[in-house]
Every structure is written in C-alpha cells, then in structure tokens.
C-alpha positions in Angstrom: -26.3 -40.7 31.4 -29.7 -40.5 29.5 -28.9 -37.1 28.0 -25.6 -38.6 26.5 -27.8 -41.7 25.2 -30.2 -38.7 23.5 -27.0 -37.0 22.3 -25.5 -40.3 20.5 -28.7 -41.4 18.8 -29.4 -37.7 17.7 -26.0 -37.7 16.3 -26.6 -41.1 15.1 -29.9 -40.2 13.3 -28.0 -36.8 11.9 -25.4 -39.2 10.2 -27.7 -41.7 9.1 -29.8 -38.8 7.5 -26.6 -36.8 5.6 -25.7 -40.5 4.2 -29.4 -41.1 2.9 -29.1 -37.3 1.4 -25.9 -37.8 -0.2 -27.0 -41.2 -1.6 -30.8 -39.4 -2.9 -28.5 -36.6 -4.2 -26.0 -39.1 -6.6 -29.8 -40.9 -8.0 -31.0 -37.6 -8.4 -28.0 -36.4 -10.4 -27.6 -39.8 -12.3 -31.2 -39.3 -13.4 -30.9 -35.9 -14.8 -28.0 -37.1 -16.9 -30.4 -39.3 -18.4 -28.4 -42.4 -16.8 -30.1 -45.9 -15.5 -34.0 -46.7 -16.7 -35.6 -43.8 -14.9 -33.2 -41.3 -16.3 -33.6 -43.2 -20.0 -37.4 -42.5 -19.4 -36.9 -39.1 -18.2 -34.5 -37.7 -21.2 -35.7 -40.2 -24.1 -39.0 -39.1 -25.4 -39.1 -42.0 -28.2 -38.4 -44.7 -25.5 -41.5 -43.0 -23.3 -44.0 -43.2 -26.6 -43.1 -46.5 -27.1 -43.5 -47.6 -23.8 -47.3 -45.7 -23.8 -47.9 -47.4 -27.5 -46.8 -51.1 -25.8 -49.0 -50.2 -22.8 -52.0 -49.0 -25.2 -51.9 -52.3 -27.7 -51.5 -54.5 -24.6 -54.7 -53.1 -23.4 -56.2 -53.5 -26.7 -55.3 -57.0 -26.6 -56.7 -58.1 -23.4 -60.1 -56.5 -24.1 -59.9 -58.3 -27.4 -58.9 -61.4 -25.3 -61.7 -60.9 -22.9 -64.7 -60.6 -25.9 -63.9 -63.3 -27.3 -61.8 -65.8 -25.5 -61.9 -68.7 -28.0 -60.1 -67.1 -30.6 -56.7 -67.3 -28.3 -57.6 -70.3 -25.8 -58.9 -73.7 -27.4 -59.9 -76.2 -24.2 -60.5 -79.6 -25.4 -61.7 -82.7 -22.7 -60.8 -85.2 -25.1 -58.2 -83.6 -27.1 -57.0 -82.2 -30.5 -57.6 -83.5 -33.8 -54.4 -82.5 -35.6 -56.0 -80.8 -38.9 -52.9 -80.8 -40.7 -51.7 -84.5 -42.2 -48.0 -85.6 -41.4 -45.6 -85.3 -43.5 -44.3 -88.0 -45.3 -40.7 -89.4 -46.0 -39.3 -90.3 -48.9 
C-alpha cells in the first residue's frame, strides 16, 4: 500500500509540474511577443528610457526634497496667513 501512495503523489507531483511548465511556457511566449507589461518593457525600448528618466528625476526630486525640506512642506502651529486678498463681487 505505501508504494502505491509513493506512486500516486509522484504522479501527482509529475502533473502538477507539466501544468506549471505549460503555464511558464504560454508567459514566456506572451513575453517575447512583446505582450502584457513585462513584454512592453522587453520589446519597447522608448517605454524602458522613459521609465529610467521617471526613475532618475524622481530621485532628483527627493534629494532636492531632503536638502531643503521647506521649500515643499510649510508646518504652521497656528496656521496660514492667506497672502493673497479675496476676491471681491460685484
């Protein structure tokens, strides 16, 4: 009986693994026709610059944001003074 059990879970774990395979196989193929955002990535050099060049500013920006804080971030205890008057009906 246990070398039955060993058979079934052997074939069991064969099945599950040719599923997994097939599945990889139909991303894999997807991918290379430049299909779905990893395949976009892949085939479109324009979109991969442009993500590097978003990537690259946002960096700039936060070491811009971490020199000098105040010029993004104004904390006030007892609030704003609104410097600009209201505008008026007529």
């Amino acid at each position: 009986m246990s070398e039955q059990l060993a058979t079934s879970d052997l074939k069991k774990t064969i099945d599950n693994l040719e599923k997994t395979s097939a599945q990889l196989n139909d991303v894999l193929a997807k991918m290379n026709k430049g299909e779905g955002s990893l395949g976009k990535l892949m085939k479109d050099e324009s979109l991969y610059n442009n993500l590097n060049a978003a990537a690259s500013d946002l960096d700039k920006l936060l070491i811009d944001l971490k020199a000098n804080p105040k010029r993004y971030v104004q904390v006030s205890v007892f609030g704003r003074k609104d410097k600009t008057p209201p505008a008026t009906v007529k």
